[in-house]
LOLO-687241 format. One record per atom (N, C-alpha, C, CB): residue number from 0; z, y, x. Coordinates in pm, whole numbers, always signed. Glycine has a CB too. Example, Ala and Ser with C-alpha at 12.3 -4.5 7.8 and 13.67 -1.06 7.14 Angstrom:
REC,0,+780,-569,+1319;
REC,0,+780,-450,+1230;
REC,0,+780,-330,+1320;
REC,0,+905,-447,+1131;
REC,1,+708,-225,+1285;
REC,1,+714,-106,+1367;
REC,1,+787,+3,+1290;
REC,1,+572,-60,+1408;
end
This chain:
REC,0,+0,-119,+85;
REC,0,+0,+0,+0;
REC,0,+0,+124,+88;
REC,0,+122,+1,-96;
REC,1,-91,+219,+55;
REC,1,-93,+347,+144;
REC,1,+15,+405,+68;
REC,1,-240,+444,+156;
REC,2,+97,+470,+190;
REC,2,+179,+620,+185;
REC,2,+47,+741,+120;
REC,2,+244,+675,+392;
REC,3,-89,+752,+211;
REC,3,-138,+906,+172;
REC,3,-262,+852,+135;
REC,3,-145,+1039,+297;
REC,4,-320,+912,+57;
REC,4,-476,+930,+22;
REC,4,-548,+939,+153;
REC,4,-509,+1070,-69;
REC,5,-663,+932,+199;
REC,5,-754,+939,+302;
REC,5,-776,+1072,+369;
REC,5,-871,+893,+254;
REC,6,-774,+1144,+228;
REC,6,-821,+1326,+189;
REC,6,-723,+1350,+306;
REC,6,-772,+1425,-7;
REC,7,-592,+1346,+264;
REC,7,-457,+1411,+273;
REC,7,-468,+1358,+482;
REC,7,-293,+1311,+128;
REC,8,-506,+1252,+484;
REC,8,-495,+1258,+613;
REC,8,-584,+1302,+709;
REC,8,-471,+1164,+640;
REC,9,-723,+1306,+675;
REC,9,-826,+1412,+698;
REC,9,-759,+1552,+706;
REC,9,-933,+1411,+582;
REC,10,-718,+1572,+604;
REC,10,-629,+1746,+624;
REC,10,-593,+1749,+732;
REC,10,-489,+1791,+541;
REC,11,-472,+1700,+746;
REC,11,-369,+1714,+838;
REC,11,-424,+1682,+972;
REC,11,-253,+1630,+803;
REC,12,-507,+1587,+1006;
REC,12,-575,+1553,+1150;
REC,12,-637,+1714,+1169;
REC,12,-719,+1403,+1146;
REC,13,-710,+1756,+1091;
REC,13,-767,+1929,+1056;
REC,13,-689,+1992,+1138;
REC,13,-747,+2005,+893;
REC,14,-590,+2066,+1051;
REC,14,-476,+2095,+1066;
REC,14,-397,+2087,+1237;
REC,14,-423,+2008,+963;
REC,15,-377,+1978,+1248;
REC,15,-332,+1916,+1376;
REC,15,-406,+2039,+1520;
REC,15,-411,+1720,+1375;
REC,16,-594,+1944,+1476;
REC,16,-696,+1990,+1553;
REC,16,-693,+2151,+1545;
REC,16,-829,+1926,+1503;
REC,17,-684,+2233,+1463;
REC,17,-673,+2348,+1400;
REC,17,-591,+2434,+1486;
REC,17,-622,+2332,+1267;
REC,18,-474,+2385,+1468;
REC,18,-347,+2399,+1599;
REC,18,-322,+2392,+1699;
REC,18,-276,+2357,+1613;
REC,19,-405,+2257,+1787;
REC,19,-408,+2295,+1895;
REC,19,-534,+2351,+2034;
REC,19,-347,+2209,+1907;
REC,20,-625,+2389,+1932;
REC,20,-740,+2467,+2015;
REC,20,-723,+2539,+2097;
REC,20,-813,+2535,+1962;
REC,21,-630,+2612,+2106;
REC,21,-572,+2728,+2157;
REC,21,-493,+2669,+2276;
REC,21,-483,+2810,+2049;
REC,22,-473,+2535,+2322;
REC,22,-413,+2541,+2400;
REC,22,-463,+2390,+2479;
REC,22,-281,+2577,+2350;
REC,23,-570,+2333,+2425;
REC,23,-606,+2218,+2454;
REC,23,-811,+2261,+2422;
REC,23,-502,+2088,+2342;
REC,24,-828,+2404,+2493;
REC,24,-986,+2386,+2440;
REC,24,-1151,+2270,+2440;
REC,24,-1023,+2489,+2498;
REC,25,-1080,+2172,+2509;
REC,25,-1139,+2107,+2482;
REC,25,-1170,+1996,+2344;
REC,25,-1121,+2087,+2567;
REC,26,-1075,+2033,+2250;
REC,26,-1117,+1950,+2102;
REC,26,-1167,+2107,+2007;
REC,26,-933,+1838,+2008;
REC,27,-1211,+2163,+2051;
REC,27,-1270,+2289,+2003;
REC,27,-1360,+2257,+1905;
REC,27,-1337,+2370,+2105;
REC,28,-1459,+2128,+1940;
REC,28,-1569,+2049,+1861;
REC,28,-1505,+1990,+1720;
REC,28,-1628,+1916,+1958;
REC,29,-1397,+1915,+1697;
REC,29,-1305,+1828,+1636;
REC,29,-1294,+1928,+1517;
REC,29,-1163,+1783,+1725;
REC,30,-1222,+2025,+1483;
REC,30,-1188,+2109,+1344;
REC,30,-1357,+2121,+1275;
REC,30,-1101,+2300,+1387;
REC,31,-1444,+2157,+1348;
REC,31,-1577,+2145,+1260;
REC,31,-1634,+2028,+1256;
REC,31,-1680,+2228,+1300;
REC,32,-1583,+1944,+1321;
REC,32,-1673,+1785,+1248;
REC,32,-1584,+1734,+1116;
REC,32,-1672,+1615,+1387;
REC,33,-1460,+1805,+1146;
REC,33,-1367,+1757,+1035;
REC,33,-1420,+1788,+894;
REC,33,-1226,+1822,+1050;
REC,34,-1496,+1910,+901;
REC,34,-1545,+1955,+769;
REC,34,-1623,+1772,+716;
REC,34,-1683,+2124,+795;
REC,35,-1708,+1756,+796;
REC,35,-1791,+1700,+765;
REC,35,-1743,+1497,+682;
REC,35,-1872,+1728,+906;
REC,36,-1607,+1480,+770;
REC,36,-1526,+1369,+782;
REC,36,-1449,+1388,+636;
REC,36,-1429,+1370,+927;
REC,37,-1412,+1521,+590;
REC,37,-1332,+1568,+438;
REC,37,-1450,+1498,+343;
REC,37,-1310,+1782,+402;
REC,38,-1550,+1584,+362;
REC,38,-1683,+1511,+313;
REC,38,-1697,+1364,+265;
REC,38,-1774,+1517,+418;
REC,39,-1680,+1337,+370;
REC,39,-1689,+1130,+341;
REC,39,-1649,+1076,+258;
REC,39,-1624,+1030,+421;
REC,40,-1484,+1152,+293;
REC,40,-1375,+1101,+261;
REC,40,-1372,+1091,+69;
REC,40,-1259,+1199,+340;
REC,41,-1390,+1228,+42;
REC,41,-1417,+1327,-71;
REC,41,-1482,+1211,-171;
REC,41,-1531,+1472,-26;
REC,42,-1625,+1183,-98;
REC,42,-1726,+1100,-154;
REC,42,-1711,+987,-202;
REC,42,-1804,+1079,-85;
REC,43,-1594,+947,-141;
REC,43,-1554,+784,-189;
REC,43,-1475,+782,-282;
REC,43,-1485,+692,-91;
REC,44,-1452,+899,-356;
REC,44,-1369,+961,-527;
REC,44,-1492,+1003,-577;
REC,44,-1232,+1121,-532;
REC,45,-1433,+989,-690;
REC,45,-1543,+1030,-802;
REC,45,-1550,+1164,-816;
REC,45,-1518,+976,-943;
REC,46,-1633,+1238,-764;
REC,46,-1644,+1412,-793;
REC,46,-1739,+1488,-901;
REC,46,-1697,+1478,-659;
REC,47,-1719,+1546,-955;
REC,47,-1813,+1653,-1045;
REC,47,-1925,+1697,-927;
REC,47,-1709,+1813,-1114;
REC,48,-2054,+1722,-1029;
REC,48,-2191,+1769,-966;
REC,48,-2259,+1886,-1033;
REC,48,-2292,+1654,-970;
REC,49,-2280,+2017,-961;
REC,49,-2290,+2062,-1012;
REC,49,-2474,+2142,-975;
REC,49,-2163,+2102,-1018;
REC,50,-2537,+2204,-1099;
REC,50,-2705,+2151,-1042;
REC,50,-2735,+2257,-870;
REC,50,-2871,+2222,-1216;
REC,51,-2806,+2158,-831;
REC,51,-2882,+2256,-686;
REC,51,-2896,+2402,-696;
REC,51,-3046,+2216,-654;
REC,52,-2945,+2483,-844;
REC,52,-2960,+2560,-843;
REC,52,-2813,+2624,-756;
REC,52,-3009,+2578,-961;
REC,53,-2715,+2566,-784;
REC,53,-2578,+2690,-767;
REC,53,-2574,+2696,-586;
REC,53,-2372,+2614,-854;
REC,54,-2671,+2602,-501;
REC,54,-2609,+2598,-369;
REC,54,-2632,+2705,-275;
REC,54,-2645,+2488,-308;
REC,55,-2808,+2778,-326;
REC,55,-2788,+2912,-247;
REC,55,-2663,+3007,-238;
REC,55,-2881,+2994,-295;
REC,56,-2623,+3014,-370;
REC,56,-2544,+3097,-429;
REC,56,-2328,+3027,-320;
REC,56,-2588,+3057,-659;
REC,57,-2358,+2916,-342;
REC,57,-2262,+2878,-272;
REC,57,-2232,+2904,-137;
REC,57,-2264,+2779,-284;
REC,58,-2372,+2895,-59;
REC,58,-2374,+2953,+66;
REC,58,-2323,+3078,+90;
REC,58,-2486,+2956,+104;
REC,59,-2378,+3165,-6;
REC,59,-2371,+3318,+29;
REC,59,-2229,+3325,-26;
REC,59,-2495,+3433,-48;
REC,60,-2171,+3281,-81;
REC,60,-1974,+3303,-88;
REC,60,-1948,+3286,-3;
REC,60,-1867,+3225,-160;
REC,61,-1987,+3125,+62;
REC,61,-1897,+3096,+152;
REC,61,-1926,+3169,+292;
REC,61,-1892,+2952,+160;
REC,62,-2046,+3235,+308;
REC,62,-2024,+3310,+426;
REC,62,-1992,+3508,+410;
REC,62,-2172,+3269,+514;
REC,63,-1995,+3470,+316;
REC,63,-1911,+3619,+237;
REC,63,-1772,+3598,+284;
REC,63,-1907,+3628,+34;
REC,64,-1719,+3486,+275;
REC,64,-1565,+3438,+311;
REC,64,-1547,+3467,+428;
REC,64,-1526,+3295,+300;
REC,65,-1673,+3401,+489;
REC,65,-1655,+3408,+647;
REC,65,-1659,+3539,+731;
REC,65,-1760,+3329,+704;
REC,66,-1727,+3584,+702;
REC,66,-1751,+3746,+688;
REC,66,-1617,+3823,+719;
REC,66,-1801,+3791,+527;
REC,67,-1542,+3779,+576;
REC,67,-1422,+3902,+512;
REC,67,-1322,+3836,+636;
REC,67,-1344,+3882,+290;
REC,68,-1312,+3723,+668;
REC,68,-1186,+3637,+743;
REC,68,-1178,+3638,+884;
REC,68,-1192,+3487,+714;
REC,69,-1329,+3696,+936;
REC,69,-1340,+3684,+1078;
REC,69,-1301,+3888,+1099;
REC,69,-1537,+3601,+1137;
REC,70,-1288,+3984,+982;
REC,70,-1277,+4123,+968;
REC,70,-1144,+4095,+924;
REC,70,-1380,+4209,+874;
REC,71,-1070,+4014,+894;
REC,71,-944,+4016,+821;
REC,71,-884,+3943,+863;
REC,71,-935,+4000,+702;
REC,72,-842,+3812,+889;
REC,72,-760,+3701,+912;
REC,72,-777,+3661,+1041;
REC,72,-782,+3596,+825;
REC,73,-917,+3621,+1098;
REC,73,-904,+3565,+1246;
REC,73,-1033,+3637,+1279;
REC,73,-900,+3381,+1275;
REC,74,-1012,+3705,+1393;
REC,74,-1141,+3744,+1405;
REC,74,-1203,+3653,+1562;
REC,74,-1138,+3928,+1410;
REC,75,-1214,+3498,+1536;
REC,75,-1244,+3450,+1678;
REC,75,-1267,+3307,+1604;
REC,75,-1109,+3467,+1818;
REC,76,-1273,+3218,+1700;
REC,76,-1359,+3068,+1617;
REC,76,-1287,+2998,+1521;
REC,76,-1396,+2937,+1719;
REC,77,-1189,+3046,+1485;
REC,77,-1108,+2993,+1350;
REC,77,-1127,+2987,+1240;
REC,77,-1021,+3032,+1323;
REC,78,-1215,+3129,+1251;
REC,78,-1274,+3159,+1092;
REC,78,-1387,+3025,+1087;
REC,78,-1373,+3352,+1071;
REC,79,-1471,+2989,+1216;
REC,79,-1557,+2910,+1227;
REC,79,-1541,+2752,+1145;
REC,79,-1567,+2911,+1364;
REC,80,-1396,+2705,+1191;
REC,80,-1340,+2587,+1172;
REC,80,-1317,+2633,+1011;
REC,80,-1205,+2545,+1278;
REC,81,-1247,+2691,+940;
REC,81,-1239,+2718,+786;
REC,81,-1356,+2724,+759;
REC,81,-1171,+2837,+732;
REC,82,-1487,+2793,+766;
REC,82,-1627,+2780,+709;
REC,82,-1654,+2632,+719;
REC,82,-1742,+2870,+789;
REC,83,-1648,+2550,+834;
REC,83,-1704,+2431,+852;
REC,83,-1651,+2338,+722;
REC,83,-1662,+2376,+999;
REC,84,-1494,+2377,+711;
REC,84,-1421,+2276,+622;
REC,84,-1475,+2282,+510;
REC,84,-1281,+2290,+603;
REC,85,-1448,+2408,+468;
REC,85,-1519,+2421,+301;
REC,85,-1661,+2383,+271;
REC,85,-1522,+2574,+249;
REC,86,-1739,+2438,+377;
REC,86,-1912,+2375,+364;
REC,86,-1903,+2250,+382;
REC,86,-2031,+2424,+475;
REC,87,-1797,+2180,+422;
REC,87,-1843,+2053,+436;
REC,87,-1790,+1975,+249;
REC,87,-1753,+1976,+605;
REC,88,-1684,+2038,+198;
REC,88,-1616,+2027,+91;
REC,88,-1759,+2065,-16;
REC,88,-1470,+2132,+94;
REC,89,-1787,+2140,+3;
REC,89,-1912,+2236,-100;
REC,89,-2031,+2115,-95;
REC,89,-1988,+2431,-6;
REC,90,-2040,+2066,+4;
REC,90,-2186,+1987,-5;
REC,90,-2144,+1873,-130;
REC,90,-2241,+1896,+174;
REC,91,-2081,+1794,-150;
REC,91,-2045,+1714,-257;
REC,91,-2046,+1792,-389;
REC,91,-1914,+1653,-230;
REC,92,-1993,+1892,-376;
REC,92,-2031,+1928,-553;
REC,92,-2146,+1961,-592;
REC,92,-1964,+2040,-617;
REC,93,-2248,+1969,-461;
REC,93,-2391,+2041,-597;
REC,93,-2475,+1942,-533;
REC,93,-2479,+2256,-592;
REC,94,-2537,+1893,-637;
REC,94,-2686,+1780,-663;
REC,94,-2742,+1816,-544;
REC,94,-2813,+1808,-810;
REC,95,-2848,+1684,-498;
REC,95,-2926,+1758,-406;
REC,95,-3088,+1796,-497;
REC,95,-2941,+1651,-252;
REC,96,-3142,+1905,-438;
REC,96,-3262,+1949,-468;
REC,96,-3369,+1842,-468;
REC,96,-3291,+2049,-383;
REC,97,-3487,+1944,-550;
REC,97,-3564,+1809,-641;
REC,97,-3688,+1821,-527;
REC,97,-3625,+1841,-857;
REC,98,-3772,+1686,-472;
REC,98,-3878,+1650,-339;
REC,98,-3988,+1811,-366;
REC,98,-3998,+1442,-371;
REC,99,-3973,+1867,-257;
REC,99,-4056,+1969,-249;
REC,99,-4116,+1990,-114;
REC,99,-3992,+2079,-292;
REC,100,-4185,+2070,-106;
REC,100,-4180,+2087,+98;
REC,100,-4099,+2135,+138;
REC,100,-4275,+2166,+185;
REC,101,-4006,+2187,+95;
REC,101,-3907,+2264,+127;
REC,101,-3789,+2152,+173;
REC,101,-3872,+2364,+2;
REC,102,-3779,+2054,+79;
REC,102,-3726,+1940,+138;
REC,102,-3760,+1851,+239;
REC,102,-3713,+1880,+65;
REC,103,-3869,+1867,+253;
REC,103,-3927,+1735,+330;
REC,103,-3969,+1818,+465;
REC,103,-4078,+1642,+241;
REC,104,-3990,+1908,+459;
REC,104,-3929,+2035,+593;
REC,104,-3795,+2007,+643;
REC,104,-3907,+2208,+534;
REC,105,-3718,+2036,+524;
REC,105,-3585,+2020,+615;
REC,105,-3526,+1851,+668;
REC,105,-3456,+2091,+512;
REC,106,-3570,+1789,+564;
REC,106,-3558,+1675,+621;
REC,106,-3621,+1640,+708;
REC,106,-3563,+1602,+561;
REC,107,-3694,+1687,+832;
REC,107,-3778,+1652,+912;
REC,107,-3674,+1703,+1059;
REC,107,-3934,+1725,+874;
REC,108,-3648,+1830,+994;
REC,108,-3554,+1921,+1098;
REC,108,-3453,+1884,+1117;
REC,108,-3524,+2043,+1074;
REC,109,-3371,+1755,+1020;
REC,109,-3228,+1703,+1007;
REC,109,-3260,+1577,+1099;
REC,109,-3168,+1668,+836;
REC,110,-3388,+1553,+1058;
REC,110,-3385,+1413,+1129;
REC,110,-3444,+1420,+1334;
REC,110,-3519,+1302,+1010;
REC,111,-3461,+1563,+1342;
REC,111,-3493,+1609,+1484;
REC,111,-3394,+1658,+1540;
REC,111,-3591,+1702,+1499;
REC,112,-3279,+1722,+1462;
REC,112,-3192,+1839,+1541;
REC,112,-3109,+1778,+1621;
REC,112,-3105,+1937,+1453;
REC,113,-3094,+1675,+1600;
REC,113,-2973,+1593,+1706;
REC,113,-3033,+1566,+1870;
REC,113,-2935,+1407,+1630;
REC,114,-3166,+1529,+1875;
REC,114,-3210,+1533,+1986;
REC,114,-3282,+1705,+2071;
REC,114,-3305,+1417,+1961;
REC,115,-3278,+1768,+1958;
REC,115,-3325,+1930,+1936;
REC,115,-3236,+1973,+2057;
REC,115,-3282,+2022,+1762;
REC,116,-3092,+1946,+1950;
REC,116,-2955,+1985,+2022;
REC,116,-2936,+1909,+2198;
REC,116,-2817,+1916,+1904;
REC,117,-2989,+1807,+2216;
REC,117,-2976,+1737,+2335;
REC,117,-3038,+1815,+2453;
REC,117,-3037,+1603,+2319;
REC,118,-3134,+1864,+2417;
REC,118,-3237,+1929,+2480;
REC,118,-3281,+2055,+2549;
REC,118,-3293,+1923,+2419;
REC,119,-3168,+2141,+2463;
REC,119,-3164,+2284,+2386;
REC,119,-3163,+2354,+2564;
REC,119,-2984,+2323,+2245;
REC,120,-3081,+2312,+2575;
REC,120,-2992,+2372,+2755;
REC,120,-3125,+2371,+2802;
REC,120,-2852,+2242,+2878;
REC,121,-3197,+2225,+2816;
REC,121,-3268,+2232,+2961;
REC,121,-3418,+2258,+2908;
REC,121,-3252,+2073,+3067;
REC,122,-3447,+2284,+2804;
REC,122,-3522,+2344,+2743;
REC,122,-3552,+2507,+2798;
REC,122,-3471,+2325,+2617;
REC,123,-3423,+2588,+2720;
REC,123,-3390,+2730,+2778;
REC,123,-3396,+2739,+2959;
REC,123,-3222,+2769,+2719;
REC,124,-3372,+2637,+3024;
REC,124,-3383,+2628,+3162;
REC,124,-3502,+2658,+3206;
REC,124,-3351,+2512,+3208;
REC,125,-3600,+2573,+3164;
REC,125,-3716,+2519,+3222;
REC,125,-3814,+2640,+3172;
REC,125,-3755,+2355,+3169;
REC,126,-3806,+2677,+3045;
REC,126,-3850,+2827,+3014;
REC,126,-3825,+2974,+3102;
REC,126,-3786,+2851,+2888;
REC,127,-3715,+2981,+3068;
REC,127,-3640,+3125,+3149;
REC,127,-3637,+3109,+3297;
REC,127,-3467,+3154,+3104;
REC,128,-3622,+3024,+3389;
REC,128,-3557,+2984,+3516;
REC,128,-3716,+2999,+3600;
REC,128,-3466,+2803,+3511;
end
């Protein structure tokens, strides 16, 4: 029998990671993958869906948030780690969009960016240098 829900311990690992950036910068990476790990977690409960139309619109709050929090609350990569969490929270509630090019664009770019990202450094090297 679990003591905590999955969610609840996702938080707190957050949380944990959240806390000690500042003094351990090397898990700097860890609070924004967490967004993504809440996500999972999230997914394996039954959640409300709400239509694609609302996700532009979701974006632009949530970096309205980010905005007001990096001018108000933290102005340094913290605000970063709170955007990550919630966008990662936000992707489960709205449908995904209906096959367009617009999709099949981005799905092209999702399925490149990981090696994109591998690259990126010696890319900018071999250009500029």
């Amino acid at each position: 029998r679990r003591c905590f829900s999955s969610c609840v311990v996702v938080l707190l690992l957050w949380f944990v990671f959240f806390a000690a950036v500042p003094w351990a910068p090397v898990l700097s990476c860890f609070p924004c993958f967490m967004g993504g790990v809440f996500a999972y977690q999230l997914g394996k409960e039954r959640v409300f869906r709400l239509p694609s139309m609302v996700w532009p619109a979701a974006i632009l709050i949530l970096f309205a948030a980010h905005a007001w929090s990096m001018q108000t609350i933290f102005g340094d990569y913290r605000s970063d780690f709170i955007l990550c969490m919630f966008h990662g929270a936000a992707i489960l509630y709205v449908l995904d969009l209906k096959k367009s090019c617009l999709t099949r664009a981005s799905q092209q770019v999702a399925k490149y960016s990981y090696g994109i990202n591998l690259f990126y450094y010696l890319i900018v090297w071999l250009v500029f240098v």
